[in-house]
N, C-alpha and C positions, 0 to 999 in steps of 0.2 A: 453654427454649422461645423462639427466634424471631418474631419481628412482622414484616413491614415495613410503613415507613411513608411517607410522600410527604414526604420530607426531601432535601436536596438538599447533597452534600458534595464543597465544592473541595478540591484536591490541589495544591500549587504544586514541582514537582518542580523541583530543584538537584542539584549532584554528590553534596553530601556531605546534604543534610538535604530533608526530607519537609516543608512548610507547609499544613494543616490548618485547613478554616472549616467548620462548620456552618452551614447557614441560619436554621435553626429557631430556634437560641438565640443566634447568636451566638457561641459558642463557638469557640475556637482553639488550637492544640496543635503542637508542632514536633517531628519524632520524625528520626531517622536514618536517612540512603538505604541502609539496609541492612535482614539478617536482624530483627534484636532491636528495631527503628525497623515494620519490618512489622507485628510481633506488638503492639507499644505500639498501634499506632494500629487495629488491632482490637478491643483491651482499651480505647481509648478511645470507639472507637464504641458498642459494649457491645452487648446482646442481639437492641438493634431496628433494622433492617437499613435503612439508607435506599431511597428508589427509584433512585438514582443517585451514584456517585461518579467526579466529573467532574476529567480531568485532560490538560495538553498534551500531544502529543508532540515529547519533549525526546529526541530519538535517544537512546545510550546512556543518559541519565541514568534513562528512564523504564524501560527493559526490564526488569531485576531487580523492580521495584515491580511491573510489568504482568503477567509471570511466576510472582509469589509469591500473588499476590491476585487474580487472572483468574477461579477460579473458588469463590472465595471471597467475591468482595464483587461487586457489581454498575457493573463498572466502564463507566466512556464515556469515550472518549479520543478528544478536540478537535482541528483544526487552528489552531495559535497563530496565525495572523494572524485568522481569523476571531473567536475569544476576544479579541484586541489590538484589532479593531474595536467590537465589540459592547461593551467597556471605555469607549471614547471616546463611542462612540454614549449611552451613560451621562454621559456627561460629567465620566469620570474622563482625569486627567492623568498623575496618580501612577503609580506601577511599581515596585512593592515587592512583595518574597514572598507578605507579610498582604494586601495589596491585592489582589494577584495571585488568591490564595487565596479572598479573598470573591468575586472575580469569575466566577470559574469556578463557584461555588457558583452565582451569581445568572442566569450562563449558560444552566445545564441546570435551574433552574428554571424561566425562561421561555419554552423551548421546550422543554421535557419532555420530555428526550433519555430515548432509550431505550437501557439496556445494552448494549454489544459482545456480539457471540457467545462465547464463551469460546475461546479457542484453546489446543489440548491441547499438552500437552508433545511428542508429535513432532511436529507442526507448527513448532514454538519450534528444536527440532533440525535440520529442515530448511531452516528460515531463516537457521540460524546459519553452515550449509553451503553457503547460495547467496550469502548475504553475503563469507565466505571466497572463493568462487569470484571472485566481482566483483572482488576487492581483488589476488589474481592475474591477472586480464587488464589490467587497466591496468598492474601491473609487466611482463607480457609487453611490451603495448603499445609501453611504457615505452622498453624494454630492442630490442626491433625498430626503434624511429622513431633511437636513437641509433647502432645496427648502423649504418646507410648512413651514417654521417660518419665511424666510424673507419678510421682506416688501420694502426696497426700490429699487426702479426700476433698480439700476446701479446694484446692489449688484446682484438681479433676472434673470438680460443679460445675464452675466457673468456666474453665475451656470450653468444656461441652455447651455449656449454656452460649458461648460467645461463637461456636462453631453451627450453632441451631439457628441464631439469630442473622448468622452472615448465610447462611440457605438459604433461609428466607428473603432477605434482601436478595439474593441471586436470584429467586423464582421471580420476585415482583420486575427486577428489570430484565427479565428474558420475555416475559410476557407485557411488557411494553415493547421492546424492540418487536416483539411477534408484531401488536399494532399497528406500530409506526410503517412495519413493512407489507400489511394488508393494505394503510391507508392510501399509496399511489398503485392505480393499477399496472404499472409498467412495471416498478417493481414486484407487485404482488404474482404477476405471470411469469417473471421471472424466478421469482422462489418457487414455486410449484412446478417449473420447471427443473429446477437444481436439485428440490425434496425427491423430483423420480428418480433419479440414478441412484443406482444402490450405493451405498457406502456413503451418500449426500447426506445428511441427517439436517436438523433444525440449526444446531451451532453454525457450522459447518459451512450450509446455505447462506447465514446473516453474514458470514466474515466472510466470505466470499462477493458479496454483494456492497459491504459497505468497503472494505478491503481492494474492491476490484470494480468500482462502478460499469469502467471501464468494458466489462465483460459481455458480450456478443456482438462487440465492435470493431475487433480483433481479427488476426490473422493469426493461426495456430501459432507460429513460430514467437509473433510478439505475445501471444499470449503466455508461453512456456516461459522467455526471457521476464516477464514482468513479472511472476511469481520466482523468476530465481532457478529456475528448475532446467534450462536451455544446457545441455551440454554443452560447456568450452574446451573444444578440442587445442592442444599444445605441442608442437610440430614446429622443427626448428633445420632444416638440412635433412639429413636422411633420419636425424634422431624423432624420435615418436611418444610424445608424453600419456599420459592418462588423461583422457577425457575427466572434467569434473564439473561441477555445480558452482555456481558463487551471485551474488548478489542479488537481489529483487527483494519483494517484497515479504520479509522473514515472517511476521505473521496470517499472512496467508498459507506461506508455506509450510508451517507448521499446524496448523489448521486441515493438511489435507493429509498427514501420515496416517490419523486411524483410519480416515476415508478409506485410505489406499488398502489397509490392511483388511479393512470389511470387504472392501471390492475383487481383492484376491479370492477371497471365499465364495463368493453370493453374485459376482459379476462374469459369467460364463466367459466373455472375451476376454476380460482383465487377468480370469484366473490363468486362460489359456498361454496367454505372454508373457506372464512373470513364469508360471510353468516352463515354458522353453525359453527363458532366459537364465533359470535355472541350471536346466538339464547343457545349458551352453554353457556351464561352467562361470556366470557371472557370481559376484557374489549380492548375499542376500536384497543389503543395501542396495544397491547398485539398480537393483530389479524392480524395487520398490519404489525409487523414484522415480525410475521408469514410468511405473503405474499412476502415479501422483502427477507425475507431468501429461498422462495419458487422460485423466480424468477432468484439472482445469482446463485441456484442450476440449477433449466432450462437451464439457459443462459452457466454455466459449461458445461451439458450432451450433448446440441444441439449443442456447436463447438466441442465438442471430437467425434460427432457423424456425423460431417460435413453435417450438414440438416438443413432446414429452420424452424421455428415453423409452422405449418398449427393445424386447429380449429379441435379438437374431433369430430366428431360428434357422436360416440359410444353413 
């Protein structure tokens, strides 16, 4: 039989090894970034389930660990620079695994992080799919920006021929991702719901979705902060900075510039705001994110609100 308790446990993920802090006791353990490193460090947790297990995202290093144990242990997964401030902000120096480790513990103790959603196994598949994707269009990219410098005709075949071939591959895994996201209905209503808005296109939709599972669970304003797109206003005494943009999730956020720029066009409200955000003397940029922050909010209320966009006419 299970308990949980209001215990709080860092994770300091590395390539090869797992660093391990309990709060409660002190306690520390070092297991291996793999299968049998998984299992050890649930057999060290033991029976009574913390309220939290707190850990970086360490790109690859962490996926197999967040994979294996997602819906097994009650994970919360941190942004390291905000973990590396709140370290300092303690008035730690050091930077070490164990260190590392007790601090992520002390982290999600003090603000009493609340576990991730669990993310299922095809979600994990379809991420793996659109990460693939990404890594093909920068080789297309790649392979097109060096096209206009060559001149000899063998060299030119060859490009071409490896620029037709990476198409290809790009259509076959966009039309698996299309699959994979018809095959659960939650998600598939939710894409036909994102495909309405103008400027939402098929990319667009999928990296939003796999990018943001998160989405129509939300409250506008953490919807804007978790794309990155939240104004930070900077204000010190009577002095008054420039409101800016910083952090969240950058390929999301980059995913929704053409959106935004089709939606100034073709999205009567959208056009109307960036239009008098204009004529207000902002500048262009400024307007646009506007719109892009205005549109993951959309795209949040119209799947929490399980409805298609249709046009104002008011």
């Amino acid at each position: 039989m299970t308990m949980m308790t209001d215990d709080s446990i860092g994770i300091d993920i590395s390539k090869d090894f797992l660093e391990a802090h309990r709060l409660s006791d002190g306690g520390t353990a070092r297991f291996p970034n793999a299968p049998t490193g998984f299992r050890a460090l649930s057999a060290w947790l033991g029976a009574d389930i913390p309220a939290r297990v707190v850990f970086e995202a360490t790109g690859p290093y962490h996926r197999r660990f967040e994979r294996a144990l997602s819906r097994r242990l009650p994970l919360a997964k941190v942004n390291p620079l905000q973990a590396r401030r709140f370290a300092q902000a303690c008035g730690s120096r050091v930077k070490t695994d164990v260190v590392d480790a007790r601090m992520l513990a002390s982290f999600g103790k003090a603000f009493a992080l609340k576990p991730d959603q669990p993310i299922d196994e095809k979600q994990y598949e379809i991420r793996e799919l659109f990460s693939a994707r990404g890594a093909l269009i920068k080789d297309r990219t790649r392979l097109i920006n060096r096209l206009q410098t060559q001149t000899l005709a063998l060299v030119r075949r060859q490009t071409k021929a490896r620029i037709e071939q990476l198409t290809r591959q790009l259509k076959a895994l966009q039309q698996d991702i299309n699959v994979r996201l018809q095959d659960c209905p939650s998600r598939a209503r939710a894409n036909a719901i994102l495909r309405s808005i103008p400027g939402i296109g098929e990319v667009a939709a999928a990296t939003i979705l796999i990018e943001m599972p998160e989405v129509g669970t939300l409250d506008k304003k953490k919807a804007a902060s978790l794309t990155g797109l939240a104004p930070m206003t900077q204000q010190s005494g009577k002095w008054r900075g420039k409101a800016s943009i910083q952090g969240g999730r950058k390929q999301l956020r980059d995913a929704l510039y053409m959106p935004a720029l089709v939606a100034v066009k073709h999205n009567p409200d959208m056009c109307k705001k960036y239009q008098r955000m204009i004529k207000q003397g902002k500048p262009q940029k400024v307007a646009l994110t506007a719109i892009m922050r205005k549109l993951i909010e959309l795209a949040n209320t119209l799947v929490k609100a399980d409805r298609e966009w249709v046009q104002n006419h008011a």
